[in-house]
N, C-alpha and C positions, 0 to 999 in steps of 0.2 A: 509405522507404528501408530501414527496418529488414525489412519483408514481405520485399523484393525480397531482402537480405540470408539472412534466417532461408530461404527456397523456395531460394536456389542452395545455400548449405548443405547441407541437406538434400539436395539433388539429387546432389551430390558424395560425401556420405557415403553414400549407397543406393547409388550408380555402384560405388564404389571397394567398397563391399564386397561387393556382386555377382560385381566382375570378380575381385578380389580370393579371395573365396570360392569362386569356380569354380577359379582355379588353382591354390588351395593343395590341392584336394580330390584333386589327380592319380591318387594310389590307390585310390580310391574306385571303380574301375569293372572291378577285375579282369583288365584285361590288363596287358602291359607300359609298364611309368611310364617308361621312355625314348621309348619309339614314342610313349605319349600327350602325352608333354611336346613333342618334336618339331610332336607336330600343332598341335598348343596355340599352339606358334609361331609355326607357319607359313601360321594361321587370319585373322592378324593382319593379313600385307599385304592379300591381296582385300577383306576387314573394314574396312581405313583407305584402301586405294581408293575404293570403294564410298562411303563417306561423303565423297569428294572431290566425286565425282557427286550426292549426293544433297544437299546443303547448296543447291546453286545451285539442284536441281530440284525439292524438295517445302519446303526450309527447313529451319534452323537446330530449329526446335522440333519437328518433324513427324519431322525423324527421328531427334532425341532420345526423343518419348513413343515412337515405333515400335518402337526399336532397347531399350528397357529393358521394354514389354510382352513383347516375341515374346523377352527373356532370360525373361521373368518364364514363360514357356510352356514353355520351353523347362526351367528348373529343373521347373516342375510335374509335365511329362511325365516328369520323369527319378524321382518320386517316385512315379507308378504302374508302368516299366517292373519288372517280376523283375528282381534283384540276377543270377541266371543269362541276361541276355541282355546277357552284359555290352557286347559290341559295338555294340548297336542304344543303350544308354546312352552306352556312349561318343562315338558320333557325334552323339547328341540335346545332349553337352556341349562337344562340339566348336565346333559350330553353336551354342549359349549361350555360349563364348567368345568366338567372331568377333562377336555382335551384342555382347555387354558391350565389346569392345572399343573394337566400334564408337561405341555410347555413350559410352565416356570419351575418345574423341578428341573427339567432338562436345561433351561438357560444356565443354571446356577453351575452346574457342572461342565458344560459344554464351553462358556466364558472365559472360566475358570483353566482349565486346558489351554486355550489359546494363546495367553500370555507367558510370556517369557518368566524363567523363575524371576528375574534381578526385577520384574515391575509388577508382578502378579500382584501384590499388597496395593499398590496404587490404584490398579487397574480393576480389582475388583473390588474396590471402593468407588473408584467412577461409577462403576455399573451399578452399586446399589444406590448412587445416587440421584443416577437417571431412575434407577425404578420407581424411587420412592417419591420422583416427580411425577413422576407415570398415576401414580398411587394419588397426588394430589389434586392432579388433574380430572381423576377419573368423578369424582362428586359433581364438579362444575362440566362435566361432559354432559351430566343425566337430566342438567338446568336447561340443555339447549331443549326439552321436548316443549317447552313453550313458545321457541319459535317455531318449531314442527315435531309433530307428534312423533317422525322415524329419525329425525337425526341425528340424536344418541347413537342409536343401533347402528348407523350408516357410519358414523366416525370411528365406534367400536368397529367396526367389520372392518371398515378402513385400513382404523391401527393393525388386524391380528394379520392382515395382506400384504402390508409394508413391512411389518415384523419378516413375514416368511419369506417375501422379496431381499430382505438386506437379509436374512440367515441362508441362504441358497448363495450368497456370495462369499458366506467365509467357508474354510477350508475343514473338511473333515478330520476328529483326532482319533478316532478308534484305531486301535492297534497301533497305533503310531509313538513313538517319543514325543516327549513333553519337551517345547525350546525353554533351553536354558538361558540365552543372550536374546539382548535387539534381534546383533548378529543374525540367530538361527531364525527369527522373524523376517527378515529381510531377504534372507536366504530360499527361505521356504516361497517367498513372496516373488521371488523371482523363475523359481524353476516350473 
């Protein structure tokens, strides 16, 4: 119970400071921060569409690791494009907003599944409060480009890798029964 605990954790606090880090970074890409912030927005519906369709179609876990690698590529790329192409970074972060997005719709439900009814209240309270550490951290991530211009983006792509690393280790719920006990935790944990 404690693994299962410490993996969504973690999973919540890589999410949130991912998405978190992408949108506070708005200026970062040298156009207009209304236009970007706009997109930013508006990247969100087809982003939590999308994961409507893919829950049922590939599963809960599949496009959680998916939706937090292809962020995690998506910061990388934006740490080799020139700072002067700043369009082609904005839409590479565009496109790392809508998949982060995607990912924390999907943690929120996917989490949520995995505990047991008797601790689900607890447990999905840990998890929002891993995120919202996540969420804290994420401002003081965006300080580090003073010590180097890429190491935001390098820690962000970091987090959204480690995120998709420890979600590839929990167990898929699609179609599956919801654990009611420890019990059926421990149960599940062992077969």
């Amino acid at each position: 119970m404690r693994k299962l605990a410490l993996r969504t954790g973690t999973l919540w606090f890589c999410g949130a400071m991912s998405f978190y880090g992408i949108s506070f970074n708005v200026t970062g890409f040298g156009l207009n921060i209304y236009l970007t912030q706009f997109t930013y927005a508006v990247i969100e519906l087809p982003a939590k569409i999308s994961v409507y369709f893919l829950l049922d179609k590939i599963g809960r876990r599949s496009t959680e690791v998916g939706a937090l690698l292809l962020v995690g590529v998506c910061l990388g790329i934006n740490i080799m494009v020139p700072k002067d192409m700043s369009i082609v970074r904005t839409v590479v972060a565009v496109i790392g907003k809508g998949l982060s997005s995607a990912s924390f719709a999907t943690v929120i439900l996917y989490s949520s599944e995995l505990y047991p009814t008797v601790v689900r209240q607890s447990g999905m309270g840990y998890n929002s409060f891993m995120g919202r550490f996540g969420v804290a951290v994420a401002p003081l991530i965006l300080l580090l480009d003073e010590v180097w211009k890429h190491l935001p983006q390098l820690v962000l792509c970091s987090a959204a890798i480690l995120g998709a690393i420890v979600a590839r280790t929990l167990p898929e719920t699609r179609n599956r029964c919801l654990p009611e006990t420890i019990q059926d935790i421990e149960e599940q944990s062992r077969a």
